[in-house]
C-alpha atoms as an extended CHARMM CRD file, in Angstrom:
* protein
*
       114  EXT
         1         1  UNK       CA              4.1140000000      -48.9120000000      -18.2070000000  PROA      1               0.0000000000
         2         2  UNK       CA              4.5970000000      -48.9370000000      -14.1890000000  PROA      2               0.0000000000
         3         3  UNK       CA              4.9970000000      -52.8800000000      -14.8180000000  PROA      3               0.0000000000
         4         4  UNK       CA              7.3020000000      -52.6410000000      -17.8010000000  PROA      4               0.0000000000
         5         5  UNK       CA              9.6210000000      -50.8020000000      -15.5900000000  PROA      5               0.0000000000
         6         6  UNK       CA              9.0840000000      -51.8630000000      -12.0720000000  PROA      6               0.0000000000
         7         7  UNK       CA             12.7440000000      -53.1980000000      -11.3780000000  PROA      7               0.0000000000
         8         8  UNK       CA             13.7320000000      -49.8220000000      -12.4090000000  PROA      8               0.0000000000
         9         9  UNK       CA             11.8780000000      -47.7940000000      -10.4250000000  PROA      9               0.0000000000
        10        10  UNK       CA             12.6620000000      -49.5860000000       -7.4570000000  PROA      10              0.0000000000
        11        11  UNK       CA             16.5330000000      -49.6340000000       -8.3140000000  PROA      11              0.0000000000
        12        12  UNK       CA             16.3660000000      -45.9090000000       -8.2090000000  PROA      12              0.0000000000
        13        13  UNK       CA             13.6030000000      -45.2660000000       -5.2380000000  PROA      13              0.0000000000
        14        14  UNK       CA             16.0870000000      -47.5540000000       -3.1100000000  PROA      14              0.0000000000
        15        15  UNK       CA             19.0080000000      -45.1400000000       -4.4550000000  PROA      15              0.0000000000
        16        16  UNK       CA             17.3290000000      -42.1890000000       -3.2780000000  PROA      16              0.0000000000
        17        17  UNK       CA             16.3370000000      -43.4490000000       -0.3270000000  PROA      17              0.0000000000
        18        18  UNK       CA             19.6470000000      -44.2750000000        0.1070000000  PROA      18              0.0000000000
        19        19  UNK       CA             20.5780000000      -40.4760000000       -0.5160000000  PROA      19              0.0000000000
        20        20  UNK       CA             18.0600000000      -38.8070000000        1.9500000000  PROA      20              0.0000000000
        21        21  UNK       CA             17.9430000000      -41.0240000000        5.4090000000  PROA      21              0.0000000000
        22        22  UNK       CA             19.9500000000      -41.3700000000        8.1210000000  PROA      22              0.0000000000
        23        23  UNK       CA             20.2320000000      -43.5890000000       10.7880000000  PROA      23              0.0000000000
        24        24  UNK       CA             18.8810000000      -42.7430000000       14.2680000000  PROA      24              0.0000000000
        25        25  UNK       CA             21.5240000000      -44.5870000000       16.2710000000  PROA      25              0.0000000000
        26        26  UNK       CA             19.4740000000      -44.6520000000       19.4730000000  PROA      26              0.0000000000
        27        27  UNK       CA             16.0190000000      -45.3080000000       18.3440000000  PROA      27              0.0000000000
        28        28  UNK       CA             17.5080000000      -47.7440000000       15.1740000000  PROA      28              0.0000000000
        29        29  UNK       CA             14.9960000000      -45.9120000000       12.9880000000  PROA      29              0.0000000000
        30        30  UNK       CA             15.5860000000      -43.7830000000        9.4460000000  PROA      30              0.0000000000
        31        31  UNK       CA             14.9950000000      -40.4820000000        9.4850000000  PROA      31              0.0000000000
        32        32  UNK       CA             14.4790000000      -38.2670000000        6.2110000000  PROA      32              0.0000000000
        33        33  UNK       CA             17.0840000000      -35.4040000000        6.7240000000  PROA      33              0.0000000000
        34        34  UNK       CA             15.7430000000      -33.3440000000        4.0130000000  PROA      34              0.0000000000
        35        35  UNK       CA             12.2720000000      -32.8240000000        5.8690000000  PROA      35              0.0000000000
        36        36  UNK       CA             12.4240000000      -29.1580000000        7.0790000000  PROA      36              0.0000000000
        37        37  UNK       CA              9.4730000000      -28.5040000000       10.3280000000  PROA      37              0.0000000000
        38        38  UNK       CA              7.8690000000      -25.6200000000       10.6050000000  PROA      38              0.0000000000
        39        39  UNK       CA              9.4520000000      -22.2390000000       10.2360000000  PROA      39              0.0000000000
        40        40  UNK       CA             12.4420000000      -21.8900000000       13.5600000000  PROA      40              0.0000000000
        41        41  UNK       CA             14.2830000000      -19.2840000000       15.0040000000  PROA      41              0.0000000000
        42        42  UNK       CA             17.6890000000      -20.6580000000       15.1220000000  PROA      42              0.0000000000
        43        43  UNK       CA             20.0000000000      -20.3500000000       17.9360000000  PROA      43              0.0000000000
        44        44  UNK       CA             22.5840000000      -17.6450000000       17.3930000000  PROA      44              0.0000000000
        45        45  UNK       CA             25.8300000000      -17.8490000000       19.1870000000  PROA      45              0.0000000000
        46        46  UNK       CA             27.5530000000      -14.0070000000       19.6810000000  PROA      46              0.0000000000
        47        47  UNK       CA             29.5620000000      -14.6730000000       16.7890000000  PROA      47              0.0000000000
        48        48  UNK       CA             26.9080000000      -15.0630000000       14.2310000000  PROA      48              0.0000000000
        49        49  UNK       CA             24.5270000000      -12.5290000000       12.5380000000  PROA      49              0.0000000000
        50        50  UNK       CA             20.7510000000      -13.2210000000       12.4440000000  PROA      50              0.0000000000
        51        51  UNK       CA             18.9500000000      -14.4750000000        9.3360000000  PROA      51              0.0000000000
        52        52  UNK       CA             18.4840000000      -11.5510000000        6.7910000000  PROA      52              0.0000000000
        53        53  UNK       CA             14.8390000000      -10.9300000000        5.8870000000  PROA      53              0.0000000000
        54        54  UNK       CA             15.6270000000      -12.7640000000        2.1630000000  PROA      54              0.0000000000
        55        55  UNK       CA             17.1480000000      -16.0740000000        4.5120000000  PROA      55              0.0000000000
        56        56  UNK       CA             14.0760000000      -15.9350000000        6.1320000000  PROA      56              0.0000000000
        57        57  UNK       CA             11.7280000000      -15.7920000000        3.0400000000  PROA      57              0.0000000000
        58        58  UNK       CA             14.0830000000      -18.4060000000        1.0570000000  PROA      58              0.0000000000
        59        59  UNK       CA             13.1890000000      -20.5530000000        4.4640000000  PROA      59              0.0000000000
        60        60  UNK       CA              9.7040000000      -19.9530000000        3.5430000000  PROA      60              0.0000000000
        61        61  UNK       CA              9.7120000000      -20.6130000000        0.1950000000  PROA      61              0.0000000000
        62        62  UNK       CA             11.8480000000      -24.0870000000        1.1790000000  PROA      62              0.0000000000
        63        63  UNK       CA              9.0210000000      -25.5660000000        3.3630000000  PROA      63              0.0000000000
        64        64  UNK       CA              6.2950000000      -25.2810000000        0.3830000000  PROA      64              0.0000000000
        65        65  UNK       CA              8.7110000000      -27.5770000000       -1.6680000000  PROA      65              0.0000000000
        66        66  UNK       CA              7.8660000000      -31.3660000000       -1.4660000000  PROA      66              0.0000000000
        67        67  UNK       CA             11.2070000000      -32.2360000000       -1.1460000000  PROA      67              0.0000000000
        68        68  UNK       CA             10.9150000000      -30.9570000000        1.9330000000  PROA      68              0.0000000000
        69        69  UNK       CA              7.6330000000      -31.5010000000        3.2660000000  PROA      69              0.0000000000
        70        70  UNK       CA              6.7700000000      -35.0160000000        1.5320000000  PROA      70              0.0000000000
        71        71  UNK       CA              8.8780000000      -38.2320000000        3.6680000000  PROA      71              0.0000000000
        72        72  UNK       CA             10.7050000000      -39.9410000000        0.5230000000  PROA      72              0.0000000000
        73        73  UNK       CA              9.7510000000      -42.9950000000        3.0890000000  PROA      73              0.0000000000
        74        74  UNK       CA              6.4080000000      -42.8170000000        3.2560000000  PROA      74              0.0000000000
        75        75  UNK       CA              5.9590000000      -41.6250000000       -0.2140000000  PROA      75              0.0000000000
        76        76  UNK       CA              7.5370000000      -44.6790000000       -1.5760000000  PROA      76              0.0000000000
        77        77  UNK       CA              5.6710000000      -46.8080000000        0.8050000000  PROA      77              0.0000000000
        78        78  UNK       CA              1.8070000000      -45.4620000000       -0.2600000000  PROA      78              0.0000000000
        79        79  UNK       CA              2.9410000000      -46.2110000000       -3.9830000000  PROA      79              0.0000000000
        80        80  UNK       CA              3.7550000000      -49.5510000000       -3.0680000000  PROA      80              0.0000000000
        81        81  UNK       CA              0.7610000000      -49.8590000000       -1.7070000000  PROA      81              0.0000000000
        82        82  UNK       CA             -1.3440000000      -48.7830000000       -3.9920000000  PROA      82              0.0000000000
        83        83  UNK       CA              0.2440000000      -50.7230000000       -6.5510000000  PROA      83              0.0000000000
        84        84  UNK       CA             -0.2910000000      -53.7780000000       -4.5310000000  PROA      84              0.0000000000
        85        85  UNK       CA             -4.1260000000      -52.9450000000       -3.8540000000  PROA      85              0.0000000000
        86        86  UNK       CA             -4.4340000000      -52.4100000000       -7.6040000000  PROA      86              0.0000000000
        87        87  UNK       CA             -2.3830000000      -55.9440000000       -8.9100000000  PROA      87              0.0000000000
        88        88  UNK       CA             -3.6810000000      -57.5580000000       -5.8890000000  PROA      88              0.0000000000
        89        89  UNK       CA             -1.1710000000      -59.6950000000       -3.6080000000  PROA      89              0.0000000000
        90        90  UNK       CA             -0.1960000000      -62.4880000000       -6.0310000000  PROA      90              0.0000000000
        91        91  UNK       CA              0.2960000000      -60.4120000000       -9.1390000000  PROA      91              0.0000000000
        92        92  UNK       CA              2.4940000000      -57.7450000000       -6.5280000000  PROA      92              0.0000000000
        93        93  UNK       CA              4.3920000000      -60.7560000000       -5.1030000000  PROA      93              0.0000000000
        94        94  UNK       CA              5.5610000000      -61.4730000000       -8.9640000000  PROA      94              0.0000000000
        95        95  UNK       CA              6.0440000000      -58.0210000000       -9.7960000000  PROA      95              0.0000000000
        96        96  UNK       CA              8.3110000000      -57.8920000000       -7.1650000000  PROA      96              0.0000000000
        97        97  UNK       CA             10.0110000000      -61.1410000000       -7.6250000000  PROA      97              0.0000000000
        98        98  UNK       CA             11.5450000000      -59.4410000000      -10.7210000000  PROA      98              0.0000000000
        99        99  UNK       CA             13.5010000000      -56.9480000000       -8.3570000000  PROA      99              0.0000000000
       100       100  UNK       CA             17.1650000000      -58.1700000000       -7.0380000000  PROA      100             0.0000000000
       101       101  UNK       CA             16.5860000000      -59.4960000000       -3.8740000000  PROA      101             0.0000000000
       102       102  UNK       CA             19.1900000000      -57.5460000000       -2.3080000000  PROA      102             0.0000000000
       103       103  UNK       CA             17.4320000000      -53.9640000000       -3.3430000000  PROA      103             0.0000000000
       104       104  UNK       CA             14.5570000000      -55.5720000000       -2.0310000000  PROA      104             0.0000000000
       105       105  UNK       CA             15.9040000000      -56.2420000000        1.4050000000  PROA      105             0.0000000000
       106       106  UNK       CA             17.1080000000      -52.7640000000        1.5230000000  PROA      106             0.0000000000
       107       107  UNK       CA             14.1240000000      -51.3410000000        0.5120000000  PROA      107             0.0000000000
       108       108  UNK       CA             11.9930000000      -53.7050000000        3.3910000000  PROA      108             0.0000000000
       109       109  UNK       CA             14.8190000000      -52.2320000000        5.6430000000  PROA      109             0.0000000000
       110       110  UNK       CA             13.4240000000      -48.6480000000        5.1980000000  PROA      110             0.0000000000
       111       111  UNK       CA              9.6760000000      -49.4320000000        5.1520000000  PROA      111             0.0000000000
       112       112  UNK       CA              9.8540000000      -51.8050000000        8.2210000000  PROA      112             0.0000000000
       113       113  UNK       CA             11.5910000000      -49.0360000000        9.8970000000  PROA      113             0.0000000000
       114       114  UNK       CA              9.0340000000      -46.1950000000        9.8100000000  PROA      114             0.0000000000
């Protein structure tokens, strides 16, 4: 099934990868901007309130989701990788052949740059 629709899942990995890094102009590196760290204090300037006791739990609750605790990056990468490992290189070098080479540029863009 993964083979039947390979191009597709790559169309839309590339797409979301798309959505979720940003460019480190310094360091010329993506960055996943939905990763959260652990749990921080914010800075408060004298105008602003601190974080209610429910901001502070829905923090909480945030950094158990995947979406932010899981790199879309390296995710996408390990799949890749196992899918290789498990076709082999030849039969991953076809499989990928079938991708637009332009998504597949992109896509080397954002692995290479991990």
């Amino acid at each position: 099934v993964i083979q039947d629709k390979f191009c597709g899942i790559i169309n839309i990995s590339v797409e979301a990868l798309h959505d979720v890094m940003t460019e480190d102009p310094e360091t010329a590196t993506f960055k996943d901007c939905m990763l959260m760290s652990h749990f921080e204090e914010p800075k408060l300037t004298d105008d602003e309130e601190p974080p209610t006791e429910q901001d502070k739990r829905r923090k909480l609750l945030a950094l158990e989701d995947p979406v932010h605790s899981v790199s879309l990056q390296q995710f996408v990468y390990e799949k890749l990788k196992a899918q290789q490992m498990l076709m082999g290189d030849q039969g991953f070098q076809a499989l990928m052949e079938t991708v637009d080479t332009e998504i597949v540029r992109q896509l080397q863009e954002f692995i290479h740059s991990m």
